[in-house]
Residue, then its C-alpha position, 0 to 999 in steps of 0.5 A: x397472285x391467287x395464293x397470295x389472295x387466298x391466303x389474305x382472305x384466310x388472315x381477314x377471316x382469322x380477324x372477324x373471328x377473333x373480334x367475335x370472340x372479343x365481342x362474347x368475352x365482352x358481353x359476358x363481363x357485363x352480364x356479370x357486373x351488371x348489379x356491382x355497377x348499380x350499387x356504386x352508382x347509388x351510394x354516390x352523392x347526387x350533387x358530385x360534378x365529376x361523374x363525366x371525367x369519371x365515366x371517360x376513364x375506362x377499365x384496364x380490362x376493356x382498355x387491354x382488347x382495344x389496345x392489343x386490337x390498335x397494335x394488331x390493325x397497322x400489322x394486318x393492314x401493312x400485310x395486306x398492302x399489295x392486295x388488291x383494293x377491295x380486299x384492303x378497303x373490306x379490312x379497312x372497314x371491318x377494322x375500324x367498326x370494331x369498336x363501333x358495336x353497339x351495346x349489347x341489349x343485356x347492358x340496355x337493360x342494365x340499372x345503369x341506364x336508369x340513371x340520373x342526370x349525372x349518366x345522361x349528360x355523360x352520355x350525350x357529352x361523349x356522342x357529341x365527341x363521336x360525332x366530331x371526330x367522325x366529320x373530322x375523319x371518315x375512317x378514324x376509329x370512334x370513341x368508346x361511350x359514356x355507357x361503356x365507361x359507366x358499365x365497365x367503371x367497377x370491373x377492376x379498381x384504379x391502380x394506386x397512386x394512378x388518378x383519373x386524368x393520368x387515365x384520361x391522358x393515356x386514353x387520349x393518347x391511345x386514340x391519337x395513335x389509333x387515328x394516326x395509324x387509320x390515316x396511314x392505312x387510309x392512305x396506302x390505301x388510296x395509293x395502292x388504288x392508284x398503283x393499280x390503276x397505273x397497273x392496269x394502264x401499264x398492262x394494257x400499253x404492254x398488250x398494245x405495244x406486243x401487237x406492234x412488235x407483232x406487226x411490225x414484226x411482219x412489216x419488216x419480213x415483207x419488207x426483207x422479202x420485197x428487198x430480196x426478191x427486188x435485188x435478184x430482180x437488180x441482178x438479172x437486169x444487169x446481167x441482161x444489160x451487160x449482154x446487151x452491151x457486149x452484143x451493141x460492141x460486137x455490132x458496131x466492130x461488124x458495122x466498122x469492119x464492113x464500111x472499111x470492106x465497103x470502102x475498100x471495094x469502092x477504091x478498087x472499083x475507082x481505080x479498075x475504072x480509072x485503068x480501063x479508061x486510059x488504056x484503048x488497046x485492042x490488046x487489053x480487052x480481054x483483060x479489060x472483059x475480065x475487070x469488068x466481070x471482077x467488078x460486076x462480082x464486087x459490086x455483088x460483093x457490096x450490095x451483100x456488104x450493104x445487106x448486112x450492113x443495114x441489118x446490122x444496124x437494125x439490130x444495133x437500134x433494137x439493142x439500144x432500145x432494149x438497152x434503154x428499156x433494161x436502165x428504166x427498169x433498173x431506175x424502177x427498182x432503185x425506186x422501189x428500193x429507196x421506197x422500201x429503205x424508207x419503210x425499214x426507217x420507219x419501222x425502226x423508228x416505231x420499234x425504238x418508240x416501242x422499246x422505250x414505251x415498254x422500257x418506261x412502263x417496265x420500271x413503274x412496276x417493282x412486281x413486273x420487272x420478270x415480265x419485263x426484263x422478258x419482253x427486253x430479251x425479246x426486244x433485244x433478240x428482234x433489235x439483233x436481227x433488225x441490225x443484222x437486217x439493216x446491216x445486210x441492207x447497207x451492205x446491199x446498198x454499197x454493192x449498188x453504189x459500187x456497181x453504179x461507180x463501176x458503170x460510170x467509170x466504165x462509160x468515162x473511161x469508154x468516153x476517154x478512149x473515144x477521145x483518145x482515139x480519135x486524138x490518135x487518129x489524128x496524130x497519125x494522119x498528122x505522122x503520115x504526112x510528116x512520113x511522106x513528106x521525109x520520103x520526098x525530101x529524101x528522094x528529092x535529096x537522092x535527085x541532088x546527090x546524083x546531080x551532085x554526082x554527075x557533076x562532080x564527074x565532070x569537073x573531075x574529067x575537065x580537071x585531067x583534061x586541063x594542064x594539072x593541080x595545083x597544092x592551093x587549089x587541093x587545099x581549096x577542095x579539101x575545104x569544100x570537103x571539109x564543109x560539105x562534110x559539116x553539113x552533112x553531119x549537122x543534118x544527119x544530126x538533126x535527123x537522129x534527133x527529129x527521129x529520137x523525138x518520135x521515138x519518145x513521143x510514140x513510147x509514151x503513147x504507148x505505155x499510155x495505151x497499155x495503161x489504160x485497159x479500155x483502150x480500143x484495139x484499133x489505135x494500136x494497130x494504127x500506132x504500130x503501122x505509123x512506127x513501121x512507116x517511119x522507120x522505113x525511113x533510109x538515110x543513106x539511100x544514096x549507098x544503095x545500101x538497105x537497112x532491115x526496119x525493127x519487128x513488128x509490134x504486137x497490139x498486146x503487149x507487156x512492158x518487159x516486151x516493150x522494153x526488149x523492143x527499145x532496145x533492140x530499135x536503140x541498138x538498131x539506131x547506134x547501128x545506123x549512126x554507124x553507117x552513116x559515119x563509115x559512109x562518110x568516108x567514103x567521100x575522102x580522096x576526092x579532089x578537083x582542079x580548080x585552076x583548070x575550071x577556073x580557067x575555063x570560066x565555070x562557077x563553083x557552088x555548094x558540092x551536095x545538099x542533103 
């Protein structure tokens, strides 16, 4: 900018000199023609009306100066054009006071201005002229004077053939060109002054902008380093809360594991008490001192229990207090981090607004488009990292949201297995009962068949004793047999289906279990003693014949072991089916003497029932 200033300033100063040098050629001619004028003027006739139309024509020798000085204005004002208003205003206005010198004072002292009437009327006709065309426009350029006319009027003759309004024509058109190019250069004048006031504006909106990218620059740093240090904080708490928790389970199992030892104490102080009380011997007081110690020793044994018990669930209390106090620090921090969410929103807002202000003040300038097109890299290097920073956030964000999903699918699923076992709980009391039920049917089944037995014995014996048997009465017994056998196929069915059905229901659950992997270690265990009790369950007690019960379960275990353990327990089942059917035949070949109990009056009925 200031080479370009200089080197304006250098061009202004070419043109003062070379007016200078045109106003001395000027005043020189007109020293010289002083005396050619005065004689014309003389030898003309007073009463000649056209000496104004005459005067108004000038030289071709002054009229070449005005008109090179009319084509070199719009060139040097159009190369000046981006200079400042000052600059342009100053060669605006030593343009336009070039043909406004006055006359020099050899030309006042002239003959010419000891003229008549003809002269002085010309004279005062042309300043009206210059008066109107400077109120018309401020800046457009004056005409030249009767004087000059008069003075420069016998430098040159008129060309030939050229008459005086051909001349007046082509001066009129000159000073319209003139003032044409006066009000072009006025007005580019007026509307680099507004560029520069925009210039001016545009500059101070940059600097004004520059200080809130600075700031905001810094607001998003504070911000990064508050949602840094407030995530390690996230972490830590939940790192502390996960301890917690781990501690609050391992509690509440010492909490259960010593109520089942307490409970168990309990029982077997009952039945010590129970036994002492029944027996009155003098032979069991020893054993009855010793008991008694026994049970001093567990009652010590409880209060301990009892002791750590209580302990035990101060501990879990302090554990659920801290537990409470690490989740109202984590709602804190998620507080702080919407909060500082907020603020990254906002600050982006405000850097987009930024953006755009500078974009739009970036595109009034054609000069500034460098600065410019540098500040947008600058814009776009901090749009960068401020997406790279938000992207870092969001991913943050989904972190937390996963973690929170987390938590809550592990306290569901917690929940469920509560509910899932105590659903087992009492499925398995509901199994128990169901088992000792089965056991005194089956004893009670045991007490027929030796009833059954013993009579059937008796019937045997009386038969011999009687006179003999009869082909009708075998066929008799044969059919009793027959339907005995019925109903006892029939039952044994029913069973194997009731048996089948458990079977199943117990495989589902367990494949259940193994599917859910929160599953308390308990319900299994519970599961696993239920399966050993029903199938301790004997069909064919009545044999005296022991059948080996399946293996035992394993709390963890895979789906390919529990495959192998179906079928070893189908296998099992397809060998006790067998059993029962080679037990069946053991009942063939016997046959009774119906005659003979008829004879003697006893009443037949059903032989067993299973």
């Amino acid at each position: 900018m200031a080479d370009t200033d200089a080197a304006k300033a250098e061009k202004i100063a070419a043109a003062k000199k070379r007016f200078e040098q045109l106003k001395k050629q000027k005043g020189k001619k007109k020293g010289s023609t002083a005396s050619a004028s005065t004689a014309g003027e003389t030898s003309k006739s007073p009463v000649q009306t056209e000496p104004a139309e005459s005067s108004e024509t000038p030289s071709p020798a002054y009229e070449q100066p005005v008109e090179e000085s009319a084509k070199g204005s719009p060139a040097e004002v159009e190369e000046v054009a981006e200079t400042p208003s000052a600059a342009a205003a100053e060669k605006v206005n030593s343009d336009a006071s070039v043909p406004a010198i006055p006359a020099d004072p050899e030309s006042s002292d002239s003959p010419a201005a000891s003229l008549g009437g003809a002269g002085t009327a010309a004279h005062s006709r042309a300043a009206s002229m210059h008066a109107r065309r400077q109120s018309a426009s401020g800046f457009r350029r004056p005409s030249i004077t009767a004087a000059d006319i008069i003075r420069s009027s016998n430098k040159s003759p008129l060309n030939p053939g050229e008459t005086v309004p051909d001349i007046y024509r082509k001066q009129a058109t000159t000073i319209s060109e003139l003032t044409e190019s006066v009000e072009r250069l006025e007005a580019d004048v007026e509307r680099l002054k507004e560029k520069e006031k925009k210039l001016g504006e545009a500059i101070v909106q940059k600097d004004e902008a520059q200080e809130t990218l600075a700031s905001v620059k810094t607001e998003l740093k504070e911000a990064v380093e508050r949602a840094e240090a407030a995530a390690t904080e996230k972490k830590a708490r939940e790192e502390e809360l996960e301890k917690l928790k781990s501690e609050v389970a391992t509690l509440t199992r010492q909490t259960s594991h010593f109520t089942s030892q307490i409970s168990q104490k309990d029982k077997a102080i009952s039945d010590l008490k129970l036994h002492s009380s029944s027996s009155s011997s003098t032979q069991d007081r020893e054993s009855l001192t010793a008991k008694e110690d026994q049970i001093e020793n567990m009652e010590m044994d409880i209060s301990k229990l009892r002791g750590d018990l209580e302990r035990a669930n101060k501990s879990l209390a302090e554990s659920q207090s801290a537990i409470a106090m690490a989740e109202g620090k984590v709602k804190g921090l998620e507080e702080s981090q919407e909060n500082l969410t907020k603020e990254l929103e906002e600050n982006r807002k405000k850097l987009d607004k930024a953006a755009e202000r500078l974009v739009a003040e970036g595109a009034a300038r054609s000069s500034a488009e460098t600065k410019v097109t540098s500040i947008q890299a600058e814009l776009e290097s901090v749009n960068a990292t401020i997406k790279s920073q938000a992207a870092s956030i969001s991913s943050w964000e989904k972190d937390y949201n996963t973690l929170k999903t987390m938590y809550r699918d592990t306290d569901t699923k917690g929940q469920e297995s509560q509910k899932k076992a105590s659903a087992l709980e009492k499925e398995n009391k509901d199994l128990n009962t169901q088992v000792s039920e089965l056991k005194k049917r089956t004893a009670h089944l045991e007490s027929e068949q030796a009833t059954l037995r013993s009579n059937l014995e008796k019937a045997m014996s009386d038969a011999r004793r009687g006179t003999g048997s009869m082909p009708q009465d075998d066929e008799l017994v044969d059919e009793l047999e027959e339907d005995g056998r019925k109903r006892l196929e029939a039952k044994v069915r029913q069973l194997e289906q009731q048996l089948q059905q458990e079977r199943s229901r117990w495989y589902t659950s367990e494949k259940q279990r193994l599917a859910s992997a929160s599953a308390p270690p308990h319900a299994a265990q519970q599961h696993h003693q239920h399966q050993q009790e029903f199938l301790d369950v004997d069909l064919n007690a009545g044999d005296g014949q022991h059948y080996p019960r399946g293996g035992p379960g394993n709390d963890h275990l895979y789906a390919a072991q529990m495959e192998e353990e179906r079928r070893q327990m189908e296998a099992q089942r397809l060998e006790r089916i067998k059993e029962v059917k080679r037990g069946l035949v053991n009942w063939k070949g016997w046959k009774m003497d119906m005659t003979a109990g008829a004879a003697y009056g006893v009443n037949f009925r059903e032989m067993f029932e299973v």
